[in-house]
PyMOL Python script that loads the backbone (N, CA, C, O; Angstrom):
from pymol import cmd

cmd.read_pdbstr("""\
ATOM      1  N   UNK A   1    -138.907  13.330-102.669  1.00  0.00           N
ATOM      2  CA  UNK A   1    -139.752  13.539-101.521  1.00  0.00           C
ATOM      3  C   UNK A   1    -140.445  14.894-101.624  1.00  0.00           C
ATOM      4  O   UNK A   1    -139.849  15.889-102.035  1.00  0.00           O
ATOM      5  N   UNK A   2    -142.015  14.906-101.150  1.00  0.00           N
ATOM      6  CA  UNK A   2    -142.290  16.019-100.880  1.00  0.00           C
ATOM      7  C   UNK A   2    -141.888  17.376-100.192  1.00  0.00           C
ATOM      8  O   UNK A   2    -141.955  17.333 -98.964  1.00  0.00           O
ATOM      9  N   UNK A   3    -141.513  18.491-100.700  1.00  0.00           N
ATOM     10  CA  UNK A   3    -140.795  19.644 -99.685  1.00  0.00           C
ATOM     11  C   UNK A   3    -142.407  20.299 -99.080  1.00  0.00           C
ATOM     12  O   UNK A   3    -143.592  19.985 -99.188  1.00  0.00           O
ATOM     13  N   UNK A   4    -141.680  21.265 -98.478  1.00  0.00           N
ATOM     14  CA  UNK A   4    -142.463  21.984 -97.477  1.00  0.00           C
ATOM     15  C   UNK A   4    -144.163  22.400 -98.189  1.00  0.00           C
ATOM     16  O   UNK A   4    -145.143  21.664 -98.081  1.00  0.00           O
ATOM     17  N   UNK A   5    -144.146  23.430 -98.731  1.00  0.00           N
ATOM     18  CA  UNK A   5    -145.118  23.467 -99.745  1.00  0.00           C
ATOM     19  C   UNK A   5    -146.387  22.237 -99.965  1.00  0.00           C
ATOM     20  O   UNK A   5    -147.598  22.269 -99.747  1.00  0.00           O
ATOM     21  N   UNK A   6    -145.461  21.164-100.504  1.00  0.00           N
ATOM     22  CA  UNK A   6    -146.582  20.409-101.511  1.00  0.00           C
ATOM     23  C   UNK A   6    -146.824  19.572-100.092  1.00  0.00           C
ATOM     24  O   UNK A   6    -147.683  18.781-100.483  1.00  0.00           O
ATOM     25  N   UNK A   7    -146.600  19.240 -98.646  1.00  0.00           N
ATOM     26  CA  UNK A   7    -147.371  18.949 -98.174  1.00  0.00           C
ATOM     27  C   UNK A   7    -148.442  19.734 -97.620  1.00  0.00           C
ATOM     28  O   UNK A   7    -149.507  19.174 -97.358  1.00  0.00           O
ATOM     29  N   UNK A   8    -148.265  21.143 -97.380  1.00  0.00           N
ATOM     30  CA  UNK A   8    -149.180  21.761 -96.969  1.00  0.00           C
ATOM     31  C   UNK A   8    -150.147  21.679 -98.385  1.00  0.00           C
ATOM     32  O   UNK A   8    -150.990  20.788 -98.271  1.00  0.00           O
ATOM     33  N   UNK A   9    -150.184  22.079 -99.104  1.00  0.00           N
ATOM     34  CA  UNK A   9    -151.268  21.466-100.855  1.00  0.00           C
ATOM     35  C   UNK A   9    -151.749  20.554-100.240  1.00  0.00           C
ATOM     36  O   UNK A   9    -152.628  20.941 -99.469  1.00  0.00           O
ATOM     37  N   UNK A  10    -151.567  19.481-100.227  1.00  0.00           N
ATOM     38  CA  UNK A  10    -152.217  18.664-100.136  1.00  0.00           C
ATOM     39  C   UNK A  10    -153.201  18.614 -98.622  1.00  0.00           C
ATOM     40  O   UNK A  10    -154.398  18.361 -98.753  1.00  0.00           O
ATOM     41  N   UNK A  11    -152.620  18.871 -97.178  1.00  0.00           N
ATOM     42  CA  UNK A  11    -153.477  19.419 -96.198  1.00  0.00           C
ATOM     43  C   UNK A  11    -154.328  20.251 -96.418  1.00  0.00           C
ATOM     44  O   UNK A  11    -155.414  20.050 -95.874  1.00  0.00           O
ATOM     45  N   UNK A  12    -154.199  21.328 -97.172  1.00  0.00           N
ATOM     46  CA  UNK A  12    -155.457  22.304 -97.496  1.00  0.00           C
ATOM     47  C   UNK A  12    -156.261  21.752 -98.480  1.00  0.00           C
ATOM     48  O   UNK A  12    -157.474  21.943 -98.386  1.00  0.00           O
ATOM     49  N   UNK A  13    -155.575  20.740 -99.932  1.00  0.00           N
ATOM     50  CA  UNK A  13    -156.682  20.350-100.559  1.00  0.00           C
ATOM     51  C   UNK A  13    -158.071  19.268 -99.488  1.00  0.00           C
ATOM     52  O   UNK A  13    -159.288  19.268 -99.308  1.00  0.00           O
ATOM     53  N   UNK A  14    -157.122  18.666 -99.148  1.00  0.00           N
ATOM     54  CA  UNK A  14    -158.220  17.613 -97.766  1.00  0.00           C
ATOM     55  C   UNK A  14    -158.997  18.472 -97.293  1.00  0.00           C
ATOM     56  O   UNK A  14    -160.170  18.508 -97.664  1.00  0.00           O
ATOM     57  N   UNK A  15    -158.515  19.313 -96.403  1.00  0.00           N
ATOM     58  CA  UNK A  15    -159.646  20.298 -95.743  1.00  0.00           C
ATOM     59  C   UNK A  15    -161.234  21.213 -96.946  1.00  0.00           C
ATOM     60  O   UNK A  15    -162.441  21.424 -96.827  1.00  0.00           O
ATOM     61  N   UNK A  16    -160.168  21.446 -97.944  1.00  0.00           N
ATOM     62  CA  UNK A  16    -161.373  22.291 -98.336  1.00  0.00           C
ATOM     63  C   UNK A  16    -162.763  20.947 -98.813  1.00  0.00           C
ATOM     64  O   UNK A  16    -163.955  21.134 -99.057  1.00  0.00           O
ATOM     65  N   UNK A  17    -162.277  20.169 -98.800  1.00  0.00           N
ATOM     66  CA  UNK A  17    -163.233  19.334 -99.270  1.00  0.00           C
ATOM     67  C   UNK A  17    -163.762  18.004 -97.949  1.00  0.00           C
ATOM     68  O   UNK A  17    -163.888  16.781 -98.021  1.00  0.00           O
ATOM     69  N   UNK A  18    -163.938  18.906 -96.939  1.00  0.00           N
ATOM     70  CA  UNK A  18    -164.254  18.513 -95.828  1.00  0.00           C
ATOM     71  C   UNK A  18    -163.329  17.349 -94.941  1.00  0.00           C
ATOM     72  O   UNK A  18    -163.854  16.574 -94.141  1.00  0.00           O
ATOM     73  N   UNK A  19    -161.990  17.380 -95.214  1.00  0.00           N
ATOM     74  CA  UNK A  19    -161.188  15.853 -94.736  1.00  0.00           C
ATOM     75  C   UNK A  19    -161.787  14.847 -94.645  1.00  0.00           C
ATOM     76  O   UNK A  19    -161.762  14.045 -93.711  1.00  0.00           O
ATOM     77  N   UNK A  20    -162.809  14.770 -96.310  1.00  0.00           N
ATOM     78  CA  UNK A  20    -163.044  12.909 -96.210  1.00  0.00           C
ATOM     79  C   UNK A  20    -163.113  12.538 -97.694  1.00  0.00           C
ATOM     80  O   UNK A  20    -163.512  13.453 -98.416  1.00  0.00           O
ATOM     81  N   UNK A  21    -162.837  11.502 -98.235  1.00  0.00           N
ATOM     82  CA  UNK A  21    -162.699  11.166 -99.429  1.00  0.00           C
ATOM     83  C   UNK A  21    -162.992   9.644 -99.378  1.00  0.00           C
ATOM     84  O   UNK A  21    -162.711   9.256 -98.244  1.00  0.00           O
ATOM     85  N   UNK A  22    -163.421   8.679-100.110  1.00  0.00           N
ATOM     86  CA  UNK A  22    -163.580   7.534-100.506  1.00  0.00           C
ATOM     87  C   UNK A  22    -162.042   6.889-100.034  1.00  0.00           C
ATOM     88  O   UNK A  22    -161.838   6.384 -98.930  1.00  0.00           O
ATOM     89  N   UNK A  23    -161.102   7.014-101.037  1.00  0.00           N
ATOM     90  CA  UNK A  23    -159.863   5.818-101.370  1.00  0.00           C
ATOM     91  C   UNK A  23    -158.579   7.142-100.509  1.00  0.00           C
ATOM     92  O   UNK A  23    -158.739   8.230 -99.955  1.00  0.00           O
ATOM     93  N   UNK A  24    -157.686   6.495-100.739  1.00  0.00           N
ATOM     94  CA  UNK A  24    -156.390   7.291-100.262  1.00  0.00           C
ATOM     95  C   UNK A  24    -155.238   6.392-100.746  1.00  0.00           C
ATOM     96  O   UNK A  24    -154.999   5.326-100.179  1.00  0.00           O
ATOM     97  N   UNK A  25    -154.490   6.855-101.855  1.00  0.00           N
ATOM     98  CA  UNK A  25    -153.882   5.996-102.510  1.00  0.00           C
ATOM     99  C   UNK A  25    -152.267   6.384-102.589  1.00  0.00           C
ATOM    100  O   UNK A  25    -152.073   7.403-103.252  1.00  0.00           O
ATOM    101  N   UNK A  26    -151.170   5.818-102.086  1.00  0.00           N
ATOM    102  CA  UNK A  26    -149.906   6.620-101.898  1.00  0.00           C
ATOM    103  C   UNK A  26    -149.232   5.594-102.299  1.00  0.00           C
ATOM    104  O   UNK A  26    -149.606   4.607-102.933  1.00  0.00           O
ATOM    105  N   UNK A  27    -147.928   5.961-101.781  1.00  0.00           N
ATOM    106  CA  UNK A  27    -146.753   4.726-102.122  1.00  0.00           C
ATOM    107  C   UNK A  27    -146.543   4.017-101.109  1.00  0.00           C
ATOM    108  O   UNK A  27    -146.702   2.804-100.970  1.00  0.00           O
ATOM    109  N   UNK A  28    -146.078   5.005-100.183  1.00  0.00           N
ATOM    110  CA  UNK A  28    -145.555   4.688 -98.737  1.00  0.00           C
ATOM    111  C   UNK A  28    -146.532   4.829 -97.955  1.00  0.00           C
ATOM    112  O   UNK A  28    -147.311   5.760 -98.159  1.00  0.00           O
ATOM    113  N   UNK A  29    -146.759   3.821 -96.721  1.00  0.00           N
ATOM    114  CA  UNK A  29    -147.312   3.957 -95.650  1.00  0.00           C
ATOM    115  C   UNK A  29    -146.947   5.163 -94.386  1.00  0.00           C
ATOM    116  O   UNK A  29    -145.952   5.849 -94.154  1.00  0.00           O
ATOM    117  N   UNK A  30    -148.428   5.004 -93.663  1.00  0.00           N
ATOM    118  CA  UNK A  30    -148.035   5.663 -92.248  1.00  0.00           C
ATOM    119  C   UNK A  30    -147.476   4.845 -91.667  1.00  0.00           C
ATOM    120  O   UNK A  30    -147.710   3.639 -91.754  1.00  0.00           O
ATOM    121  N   UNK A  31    -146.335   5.560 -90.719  1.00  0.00           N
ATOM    122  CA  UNK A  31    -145.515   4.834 -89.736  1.00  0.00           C
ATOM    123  C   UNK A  31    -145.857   3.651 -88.942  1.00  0.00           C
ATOM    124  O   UNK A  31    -145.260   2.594 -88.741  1.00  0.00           O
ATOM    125  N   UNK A  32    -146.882   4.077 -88.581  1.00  0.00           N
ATOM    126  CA  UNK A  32    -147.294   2.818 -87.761  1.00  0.00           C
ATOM    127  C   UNK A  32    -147.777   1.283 -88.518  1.00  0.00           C
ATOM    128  O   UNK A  32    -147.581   0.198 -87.971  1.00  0.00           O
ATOM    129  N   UNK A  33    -148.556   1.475 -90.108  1.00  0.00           N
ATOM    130  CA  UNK A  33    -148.787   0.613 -91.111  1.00  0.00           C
ATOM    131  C   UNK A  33    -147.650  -0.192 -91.439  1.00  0.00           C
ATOM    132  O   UNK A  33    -147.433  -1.396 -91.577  1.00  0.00           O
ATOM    133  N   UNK A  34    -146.813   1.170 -91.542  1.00  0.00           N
ATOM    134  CA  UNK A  34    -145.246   0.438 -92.351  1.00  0.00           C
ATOM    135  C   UNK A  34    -144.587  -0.443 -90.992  1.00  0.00           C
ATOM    136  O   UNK A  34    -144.106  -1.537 -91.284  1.00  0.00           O
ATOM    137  N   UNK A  35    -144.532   0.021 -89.349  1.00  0.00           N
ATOM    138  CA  UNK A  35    -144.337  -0.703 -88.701  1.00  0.00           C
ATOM    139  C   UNK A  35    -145.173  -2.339 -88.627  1.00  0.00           C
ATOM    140  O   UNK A  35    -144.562  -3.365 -88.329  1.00  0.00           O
ATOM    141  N   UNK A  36    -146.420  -2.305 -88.909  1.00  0.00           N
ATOM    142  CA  UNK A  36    -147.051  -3.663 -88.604  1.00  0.00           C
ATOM    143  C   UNK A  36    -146.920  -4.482 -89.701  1.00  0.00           C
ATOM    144  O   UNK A  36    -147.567  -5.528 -89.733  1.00  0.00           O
ATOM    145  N   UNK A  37    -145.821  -4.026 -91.058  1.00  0.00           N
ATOM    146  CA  UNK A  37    -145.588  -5.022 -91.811  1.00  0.00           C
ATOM    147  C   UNK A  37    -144.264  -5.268 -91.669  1.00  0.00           C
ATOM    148  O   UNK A  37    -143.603  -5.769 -92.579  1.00  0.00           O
ATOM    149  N   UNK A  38    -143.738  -4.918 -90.448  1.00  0.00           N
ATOM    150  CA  UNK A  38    -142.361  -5.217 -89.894  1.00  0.00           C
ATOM    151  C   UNK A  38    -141.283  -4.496 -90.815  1.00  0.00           C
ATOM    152  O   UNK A  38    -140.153  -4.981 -90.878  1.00  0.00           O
ATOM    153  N   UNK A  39    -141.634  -3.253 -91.590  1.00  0.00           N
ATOM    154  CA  UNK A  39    -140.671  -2.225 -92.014  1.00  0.00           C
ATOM    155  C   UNK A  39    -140.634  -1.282 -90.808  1.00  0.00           C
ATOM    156  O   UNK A  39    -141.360  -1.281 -89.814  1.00  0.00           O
ATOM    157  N   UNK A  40    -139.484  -0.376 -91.175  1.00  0.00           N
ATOM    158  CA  UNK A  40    -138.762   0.678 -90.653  1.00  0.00           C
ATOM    159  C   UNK A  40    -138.330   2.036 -91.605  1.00  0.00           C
ATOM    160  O   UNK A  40    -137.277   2.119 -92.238  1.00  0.00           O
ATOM    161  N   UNK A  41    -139.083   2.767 -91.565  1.00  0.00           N
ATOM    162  CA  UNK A  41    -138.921   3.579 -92.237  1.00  0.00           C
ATOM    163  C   UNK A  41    -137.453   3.940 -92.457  1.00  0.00           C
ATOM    164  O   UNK A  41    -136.689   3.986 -91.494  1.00  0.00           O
ATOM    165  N   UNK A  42    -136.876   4.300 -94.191  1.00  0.00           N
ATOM    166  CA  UNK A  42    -135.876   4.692 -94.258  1.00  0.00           C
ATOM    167  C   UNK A  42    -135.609   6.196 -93.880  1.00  0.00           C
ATOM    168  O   UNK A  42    -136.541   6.986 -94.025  1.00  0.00           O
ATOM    169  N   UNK A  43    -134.644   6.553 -93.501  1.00  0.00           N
ATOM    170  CA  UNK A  43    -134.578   8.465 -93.220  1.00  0.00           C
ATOM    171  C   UNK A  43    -134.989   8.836 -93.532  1.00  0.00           C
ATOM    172  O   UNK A  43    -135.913   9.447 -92.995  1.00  0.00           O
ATOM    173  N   UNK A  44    -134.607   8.845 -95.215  1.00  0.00           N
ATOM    174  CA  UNK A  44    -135.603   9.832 -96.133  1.00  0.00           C
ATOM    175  C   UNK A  44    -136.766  10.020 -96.473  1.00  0.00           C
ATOM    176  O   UNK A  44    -137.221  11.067 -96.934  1.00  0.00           O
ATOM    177  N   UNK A  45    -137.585   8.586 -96.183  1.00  0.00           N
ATOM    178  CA  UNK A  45    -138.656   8.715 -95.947  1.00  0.00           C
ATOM    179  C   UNK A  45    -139.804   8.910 -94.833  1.00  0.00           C
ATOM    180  O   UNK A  45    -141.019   9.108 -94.820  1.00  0.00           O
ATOM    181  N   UNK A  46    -138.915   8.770 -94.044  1.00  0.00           N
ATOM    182  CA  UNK A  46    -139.511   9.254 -92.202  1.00  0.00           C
ATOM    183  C   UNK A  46    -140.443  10.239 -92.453  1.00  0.00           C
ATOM    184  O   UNK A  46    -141.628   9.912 -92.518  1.00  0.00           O
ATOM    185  N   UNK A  47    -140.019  11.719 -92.649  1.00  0.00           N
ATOM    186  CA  UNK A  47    -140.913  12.548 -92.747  1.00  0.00           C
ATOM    187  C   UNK A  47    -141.949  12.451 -93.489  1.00  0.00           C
ATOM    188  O   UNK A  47    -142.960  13.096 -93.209  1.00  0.00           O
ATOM    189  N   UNK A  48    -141.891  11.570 -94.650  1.00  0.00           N
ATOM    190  CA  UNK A  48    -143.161  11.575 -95.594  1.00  0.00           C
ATOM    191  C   UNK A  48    -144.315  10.725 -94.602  1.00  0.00           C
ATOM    192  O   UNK A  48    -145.495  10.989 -94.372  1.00  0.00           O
ATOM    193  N   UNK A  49    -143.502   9.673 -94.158  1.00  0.00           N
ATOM    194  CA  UNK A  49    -144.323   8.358 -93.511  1.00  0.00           C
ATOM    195  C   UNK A  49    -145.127   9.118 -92.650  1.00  0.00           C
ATOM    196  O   UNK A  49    -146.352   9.018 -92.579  1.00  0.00           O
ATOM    197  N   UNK A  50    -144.088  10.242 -91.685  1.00  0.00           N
ATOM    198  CA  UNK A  50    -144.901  11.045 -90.370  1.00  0.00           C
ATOM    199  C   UNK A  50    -145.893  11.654 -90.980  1.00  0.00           C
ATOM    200  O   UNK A  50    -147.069  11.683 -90.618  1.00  0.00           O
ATOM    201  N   UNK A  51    -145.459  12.100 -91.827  1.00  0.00           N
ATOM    202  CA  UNK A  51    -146.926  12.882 -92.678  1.00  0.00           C
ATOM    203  C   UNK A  51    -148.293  12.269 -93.076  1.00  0.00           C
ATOM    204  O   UNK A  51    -149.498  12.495 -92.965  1.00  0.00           O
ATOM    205  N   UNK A  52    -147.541  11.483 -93.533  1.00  0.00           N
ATOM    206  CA  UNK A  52    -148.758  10.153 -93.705  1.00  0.00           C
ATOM    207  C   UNK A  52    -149.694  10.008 -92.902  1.00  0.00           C
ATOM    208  O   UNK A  52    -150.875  10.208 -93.183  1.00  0.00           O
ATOM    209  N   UNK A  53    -149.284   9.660 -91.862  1.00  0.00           N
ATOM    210  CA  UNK A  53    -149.806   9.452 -90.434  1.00  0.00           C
ATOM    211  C   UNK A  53    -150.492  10.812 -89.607  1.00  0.00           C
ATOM    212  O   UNK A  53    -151.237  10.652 -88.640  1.00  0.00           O
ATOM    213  N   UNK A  54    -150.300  11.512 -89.883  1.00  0.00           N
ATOM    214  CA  UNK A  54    -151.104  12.676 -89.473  1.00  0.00           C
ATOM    215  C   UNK A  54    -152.066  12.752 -90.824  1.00  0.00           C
ATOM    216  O   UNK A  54    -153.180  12.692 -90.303  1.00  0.00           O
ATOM    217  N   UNK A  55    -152.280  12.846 -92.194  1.00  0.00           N
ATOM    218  CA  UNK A  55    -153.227  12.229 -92.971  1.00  0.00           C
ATOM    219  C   UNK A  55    -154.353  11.423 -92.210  1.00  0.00           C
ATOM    220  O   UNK A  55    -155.439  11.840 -91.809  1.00  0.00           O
ATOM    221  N   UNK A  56    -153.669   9.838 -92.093  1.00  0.00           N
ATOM    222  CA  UNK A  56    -154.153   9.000 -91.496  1.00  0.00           C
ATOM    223  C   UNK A  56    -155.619   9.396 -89.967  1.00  0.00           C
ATOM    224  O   UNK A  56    -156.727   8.908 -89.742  1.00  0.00           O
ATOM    225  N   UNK A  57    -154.947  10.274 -89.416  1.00  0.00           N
ATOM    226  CA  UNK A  57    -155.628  10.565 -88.226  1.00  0.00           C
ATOM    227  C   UNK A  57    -156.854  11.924 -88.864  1.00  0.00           C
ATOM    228  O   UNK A  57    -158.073  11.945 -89.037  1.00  0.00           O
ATOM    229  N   UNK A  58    -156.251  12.463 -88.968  1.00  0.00           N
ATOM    230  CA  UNK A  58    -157.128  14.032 -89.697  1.00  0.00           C
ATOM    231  C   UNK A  58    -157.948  13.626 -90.946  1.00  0.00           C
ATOM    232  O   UNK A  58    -158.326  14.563 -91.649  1.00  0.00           O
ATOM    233  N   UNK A  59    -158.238  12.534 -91.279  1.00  0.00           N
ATOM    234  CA  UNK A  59    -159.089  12.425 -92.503  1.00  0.00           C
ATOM    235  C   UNK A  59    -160.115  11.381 -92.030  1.00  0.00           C
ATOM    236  O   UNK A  59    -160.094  10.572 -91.102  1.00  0.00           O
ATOM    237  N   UNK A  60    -161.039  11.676 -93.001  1.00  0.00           N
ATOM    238  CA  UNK A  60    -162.270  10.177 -92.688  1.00  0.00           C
ATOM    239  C   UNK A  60    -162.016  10.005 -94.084  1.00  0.00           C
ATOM    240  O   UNK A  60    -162.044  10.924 -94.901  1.00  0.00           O
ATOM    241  N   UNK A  61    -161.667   8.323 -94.442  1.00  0.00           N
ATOM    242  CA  UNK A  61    -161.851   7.835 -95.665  1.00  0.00           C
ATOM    243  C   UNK A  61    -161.979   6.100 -95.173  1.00  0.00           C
ATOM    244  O   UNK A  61    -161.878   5.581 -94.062  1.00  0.00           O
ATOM    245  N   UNK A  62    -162.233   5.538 -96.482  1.00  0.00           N
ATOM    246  CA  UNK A  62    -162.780   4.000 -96.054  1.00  0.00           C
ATOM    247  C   UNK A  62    -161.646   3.108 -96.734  1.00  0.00           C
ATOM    248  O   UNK A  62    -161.853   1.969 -96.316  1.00  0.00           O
ATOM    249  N   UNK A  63    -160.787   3.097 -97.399  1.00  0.00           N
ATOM    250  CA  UNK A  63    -159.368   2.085 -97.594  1.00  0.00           C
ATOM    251  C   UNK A  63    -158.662   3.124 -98.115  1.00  0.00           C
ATOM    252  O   UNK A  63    -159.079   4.140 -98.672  1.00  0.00           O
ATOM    253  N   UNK A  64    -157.189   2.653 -97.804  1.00  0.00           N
ATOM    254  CA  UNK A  64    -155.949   3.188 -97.873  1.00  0.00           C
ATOM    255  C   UNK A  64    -155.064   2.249 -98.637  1.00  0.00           C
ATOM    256  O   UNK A  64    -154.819   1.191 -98.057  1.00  0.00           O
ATOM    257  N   UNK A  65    -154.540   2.424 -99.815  1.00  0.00           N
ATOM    258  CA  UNK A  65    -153.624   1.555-100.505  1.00  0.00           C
ATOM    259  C   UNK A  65    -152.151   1.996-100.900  1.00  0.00           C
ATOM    260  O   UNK A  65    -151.740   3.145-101.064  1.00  0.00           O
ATOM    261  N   UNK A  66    -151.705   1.227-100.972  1.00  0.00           N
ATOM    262  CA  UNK A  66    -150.319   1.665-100.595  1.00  0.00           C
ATOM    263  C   UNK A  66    -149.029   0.668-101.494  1.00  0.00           C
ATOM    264  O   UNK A  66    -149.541  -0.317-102.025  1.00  0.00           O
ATOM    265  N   UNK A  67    -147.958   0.750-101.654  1.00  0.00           N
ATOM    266  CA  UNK A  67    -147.554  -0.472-102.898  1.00  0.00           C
ATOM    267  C   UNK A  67    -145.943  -0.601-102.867  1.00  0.00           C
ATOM    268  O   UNK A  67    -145.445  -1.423-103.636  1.00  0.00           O
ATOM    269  N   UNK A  68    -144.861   0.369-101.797  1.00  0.00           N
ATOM    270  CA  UNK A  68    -144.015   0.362-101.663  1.00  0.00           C
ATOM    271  C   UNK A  68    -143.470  -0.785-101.597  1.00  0.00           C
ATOM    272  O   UNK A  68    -142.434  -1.004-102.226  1.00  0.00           O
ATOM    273  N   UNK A  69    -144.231  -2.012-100.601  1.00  0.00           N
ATOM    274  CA  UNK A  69    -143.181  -2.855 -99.914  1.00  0.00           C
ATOM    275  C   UNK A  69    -143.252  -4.492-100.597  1.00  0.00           C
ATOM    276  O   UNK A  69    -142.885  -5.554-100.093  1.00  0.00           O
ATOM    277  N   UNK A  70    -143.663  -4.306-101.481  1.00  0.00           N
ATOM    278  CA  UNK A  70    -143.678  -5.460-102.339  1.00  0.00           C
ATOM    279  C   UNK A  70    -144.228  -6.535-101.865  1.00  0.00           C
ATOM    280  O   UNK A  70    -143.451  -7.478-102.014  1.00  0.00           O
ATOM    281  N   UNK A  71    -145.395  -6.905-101.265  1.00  0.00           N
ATOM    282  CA  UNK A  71    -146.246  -7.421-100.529  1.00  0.00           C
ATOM    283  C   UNK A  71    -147.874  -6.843-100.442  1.00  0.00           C
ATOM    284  O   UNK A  71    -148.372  -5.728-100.283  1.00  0.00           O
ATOM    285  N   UNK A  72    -148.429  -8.269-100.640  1.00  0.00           N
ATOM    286  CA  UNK A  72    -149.894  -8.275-100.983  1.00  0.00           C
ATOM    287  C   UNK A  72    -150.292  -8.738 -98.919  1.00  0.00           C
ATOM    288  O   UNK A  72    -149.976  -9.764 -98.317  1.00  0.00           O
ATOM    289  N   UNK A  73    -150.940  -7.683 -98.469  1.00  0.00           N
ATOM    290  CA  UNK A  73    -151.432  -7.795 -97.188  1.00  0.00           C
ATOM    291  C   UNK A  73    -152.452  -6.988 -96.669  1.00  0.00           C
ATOM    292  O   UNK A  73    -152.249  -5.774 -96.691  1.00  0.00           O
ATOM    293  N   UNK A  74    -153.396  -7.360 -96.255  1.00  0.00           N
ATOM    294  CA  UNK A  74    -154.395  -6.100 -95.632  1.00  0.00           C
ATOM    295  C   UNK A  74    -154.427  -6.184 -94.078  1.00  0.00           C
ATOM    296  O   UNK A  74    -154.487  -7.133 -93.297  1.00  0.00           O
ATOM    297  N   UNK A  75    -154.361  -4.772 -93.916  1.00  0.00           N
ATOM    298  CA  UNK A  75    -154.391  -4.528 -92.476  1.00  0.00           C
ATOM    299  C   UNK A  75    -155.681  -4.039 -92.005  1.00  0.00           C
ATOM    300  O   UNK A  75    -155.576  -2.818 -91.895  1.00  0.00           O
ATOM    301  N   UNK A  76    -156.623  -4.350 -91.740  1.00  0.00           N
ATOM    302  CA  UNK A  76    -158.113  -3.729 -91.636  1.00  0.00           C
ATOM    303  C   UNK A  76    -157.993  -2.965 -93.139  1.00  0.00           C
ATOM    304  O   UNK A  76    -157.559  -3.431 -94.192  1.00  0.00           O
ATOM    305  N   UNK A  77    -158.751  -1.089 -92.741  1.00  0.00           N
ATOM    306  CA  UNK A  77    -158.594  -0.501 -93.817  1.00  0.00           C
ATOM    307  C   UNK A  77    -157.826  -0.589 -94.927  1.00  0.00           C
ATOM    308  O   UNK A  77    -158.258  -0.625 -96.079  1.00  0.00           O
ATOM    309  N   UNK A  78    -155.783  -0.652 -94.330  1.00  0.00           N
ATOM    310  CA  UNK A  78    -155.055  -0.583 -95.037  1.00  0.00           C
ATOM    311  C   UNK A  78    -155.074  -1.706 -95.833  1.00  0.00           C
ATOM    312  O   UNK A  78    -155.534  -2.802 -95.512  1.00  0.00           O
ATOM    313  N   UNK A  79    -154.444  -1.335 -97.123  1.00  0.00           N
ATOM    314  CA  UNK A  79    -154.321  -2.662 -98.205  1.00  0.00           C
ATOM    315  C   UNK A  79    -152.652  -2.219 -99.006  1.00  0.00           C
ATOM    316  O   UNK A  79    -152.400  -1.311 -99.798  1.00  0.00           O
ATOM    317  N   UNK A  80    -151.810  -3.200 -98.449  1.00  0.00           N
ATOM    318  CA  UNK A  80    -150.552  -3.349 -99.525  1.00  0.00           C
ATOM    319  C   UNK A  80    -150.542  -4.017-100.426  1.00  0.00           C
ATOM    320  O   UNK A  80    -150.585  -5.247-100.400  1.00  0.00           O
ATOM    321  N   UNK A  81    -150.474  -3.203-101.546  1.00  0.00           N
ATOM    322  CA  UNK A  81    -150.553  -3.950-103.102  1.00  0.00           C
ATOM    323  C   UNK A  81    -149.549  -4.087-103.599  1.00  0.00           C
ATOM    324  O   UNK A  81    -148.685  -3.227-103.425  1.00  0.00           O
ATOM    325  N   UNK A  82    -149.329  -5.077-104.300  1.00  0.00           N
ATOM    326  CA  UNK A  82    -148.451  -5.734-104.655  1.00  0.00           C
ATOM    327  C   UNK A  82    -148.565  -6.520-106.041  1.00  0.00           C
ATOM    328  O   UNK A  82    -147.985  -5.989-106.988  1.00  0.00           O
ATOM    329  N   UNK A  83    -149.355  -7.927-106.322  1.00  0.00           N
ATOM    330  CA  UNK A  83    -149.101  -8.980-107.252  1.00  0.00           C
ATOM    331  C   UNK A  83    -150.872  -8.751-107.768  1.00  0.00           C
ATOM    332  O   UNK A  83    -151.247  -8.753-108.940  1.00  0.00           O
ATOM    333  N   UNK A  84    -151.941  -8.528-106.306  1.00  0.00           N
ATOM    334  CA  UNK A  84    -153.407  -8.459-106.723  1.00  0.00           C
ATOM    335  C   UNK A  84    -153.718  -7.030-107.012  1.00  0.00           C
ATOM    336  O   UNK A  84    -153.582  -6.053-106.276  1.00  0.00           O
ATOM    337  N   UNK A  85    -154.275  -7.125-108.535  1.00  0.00           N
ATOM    338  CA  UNK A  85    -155.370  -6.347-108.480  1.00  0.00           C
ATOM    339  C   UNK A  85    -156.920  -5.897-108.481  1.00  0.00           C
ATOM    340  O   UNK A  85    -157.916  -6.447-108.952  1.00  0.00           O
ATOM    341  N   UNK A  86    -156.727  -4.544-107.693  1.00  0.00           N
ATOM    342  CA  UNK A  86    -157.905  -4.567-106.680  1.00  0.00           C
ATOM    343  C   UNK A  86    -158.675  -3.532-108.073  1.00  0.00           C
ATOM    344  O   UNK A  86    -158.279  -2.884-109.042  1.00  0.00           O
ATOM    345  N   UNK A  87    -159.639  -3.797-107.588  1.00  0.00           N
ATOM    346  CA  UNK A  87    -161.220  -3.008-108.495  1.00  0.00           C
ATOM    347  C   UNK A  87    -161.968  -2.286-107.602  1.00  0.00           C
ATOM    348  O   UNK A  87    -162.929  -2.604-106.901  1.00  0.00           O
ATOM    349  N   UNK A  88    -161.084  -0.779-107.812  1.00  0.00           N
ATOM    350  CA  UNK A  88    -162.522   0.420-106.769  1.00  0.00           C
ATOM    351  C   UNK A  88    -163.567   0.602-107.970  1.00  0.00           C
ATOM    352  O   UNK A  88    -163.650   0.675-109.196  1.00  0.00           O
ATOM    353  N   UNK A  89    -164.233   0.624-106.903  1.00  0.00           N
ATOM    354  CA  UNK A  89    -165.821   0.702-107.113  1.00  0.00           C
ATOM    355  C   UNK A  89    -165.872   2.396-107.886  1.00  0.00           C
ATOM    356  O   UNK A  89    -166.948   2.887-108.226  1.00  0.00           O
TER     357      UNK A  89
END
""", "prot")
cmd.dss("prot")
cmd.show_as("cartoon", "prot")
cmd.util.cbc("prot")
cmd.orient("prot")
């Protein structure tokens, strides 16, 4: 898991480059994502997920992919990958 540090890295890299980017590509979902595919975040990953999710809100980007939960599903933006693969542009 990320410690203290490398999430702030990554908050300041977003910012300096205006908090918007094309793709956003992780393992784990934001909390609320990982909730609407009927997961529950494990402990250890709680804080990453919360993090996520403040990502999620503080950034402008146009899909979010994600590949933890072993399931091919799109949620609007979000996309859980799984078995398909996808072709960014």
């Amino acid at each position: 898991m990320p410690n203290e540090t490398e999430y702030e890295n990554g908050t300041e890299n977003l910012r300096l480059i205006g908090n918007k980017v094309d793709y956003i590509i992780t393992h784990v979902a934001p909390t609320e994502i990982a909730s609407r595919l009927g997961k529950t975040p494990v402990e250890e990953e709680k804080e990453l997920n919360d993090y996520l999710t403040r990502v999620s809100t503080d950034n402008d980007y146009s899909e979010w992919f994600f590949g933890h939960y072993h399931v091919d599903r799109d949620l609007g933006q979000f996309h859980s990958v799984f078995r398909i693969i996808r072709v960014l542009p």
